[in-house]
C-alpha positions in Angstrom: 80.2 101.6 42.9 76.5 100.3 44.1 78.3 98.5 47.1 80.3 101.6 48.1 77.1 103.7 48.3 75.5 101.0 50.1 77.9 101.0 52.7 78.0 104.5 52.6 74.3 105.1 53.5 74.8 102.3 56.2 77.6 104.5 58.1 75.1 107.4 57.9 72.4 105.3 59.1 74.3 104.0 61.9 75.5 106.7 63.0 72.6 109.0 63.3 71.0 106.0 65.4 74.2 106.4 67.9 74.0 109.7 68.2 70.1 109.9 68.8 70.2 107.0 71.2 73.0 109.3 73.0 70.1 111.6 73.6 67.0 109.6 74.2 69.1 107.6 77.5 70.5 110.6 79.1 69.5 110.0 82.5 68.8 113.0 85.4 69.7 112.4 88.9 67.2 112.8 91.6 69.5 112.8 94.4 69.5 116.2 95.8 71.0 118.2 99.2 68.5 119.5 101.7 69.8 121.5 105.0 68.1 120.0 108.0 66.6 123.7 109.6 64.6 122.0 112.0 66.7 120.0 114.6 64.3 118.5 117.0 63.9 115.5 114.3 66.3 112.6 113.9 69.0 112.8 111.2 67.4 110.1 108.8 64.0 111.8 109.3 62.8 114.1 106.2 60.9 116.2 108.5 62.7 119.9 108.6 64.5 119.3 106.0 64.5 122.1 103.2 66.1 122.3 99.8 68.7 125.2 99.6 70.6 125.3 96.0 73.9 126.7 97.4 76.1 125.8 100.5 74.5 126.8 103.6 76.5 124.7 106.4 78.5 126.6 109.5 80.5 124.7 111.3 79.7 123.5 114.9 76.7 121.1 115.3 76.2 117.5 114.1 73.7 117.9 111.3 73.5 120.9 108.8 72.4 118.6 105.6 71.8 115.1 103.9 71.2 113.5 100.6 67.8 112.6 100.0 66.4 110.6 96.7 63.0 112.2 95.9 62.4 109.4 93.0 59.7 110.2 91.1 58.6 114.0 92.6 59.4 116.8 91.1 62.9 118.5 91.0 62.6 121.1 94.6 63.0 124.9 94.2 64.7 127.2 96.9 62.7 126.9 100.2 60.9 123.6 99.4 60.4 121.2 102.3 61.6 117.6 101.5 58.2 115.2 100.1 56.9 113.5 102.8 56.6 110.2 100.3 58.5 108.9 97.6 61.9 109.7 99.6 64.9 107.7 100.5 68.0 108.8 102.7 70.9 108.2 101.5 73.4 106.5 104.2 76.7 108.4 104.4 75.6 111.5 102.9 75.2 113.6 106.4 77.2 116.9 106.6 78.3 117.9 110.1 77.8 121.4 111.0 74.8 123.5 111.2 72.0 125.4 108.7 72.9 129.2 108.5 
């Protein structure tokens, strides 16, 4: 009977550490879409680029929005500008079209 409870309080153990661990490694993205509203900068340039939450692309034009990594700065609201450090453009990620 002691080596049934033993094992018993190990399979309790072990799984409360799975299941916290689950937690403690959950892992937030900080790749976000901004619309590029001002045009007269190149594509992979984060200048005029601004964080919308919902879609904002029209068709017709050759940029409306990109990917950007912000890394360590803080998650944007509606109507932020993209950081001006601590950014990386993500290759691949540019939406045709235009900001509305």
């Amino acid at each position: 009977m002691n080596k049934l409870k033993k094992t018993a309080l190990g399979a309790i153990v072990a799984g409360l550490a799975f299941g916290l661990s689950a937690f403690s490694t959950l892992k937030t993205s900080t790749v976000f879409t901004y619309y590029k509203t001002d045009l007269s900068y190149p594509a992979a340039d984060y200048r005029g680029y601004v964080y919308y939450s919902g879609d904002r692309c029209e068709s017709g034009g050759e940029v409306c929005s990109a990917q950007w990594d912000i890394g360590l700065n803080i998650p944007p609201t509606n109507g932020a500008l993209l950081p001006a450090t601590g950014v990386t453009f993500q290759t691949g990620t540019v939406i045709d079209g235009h900001f509305d």
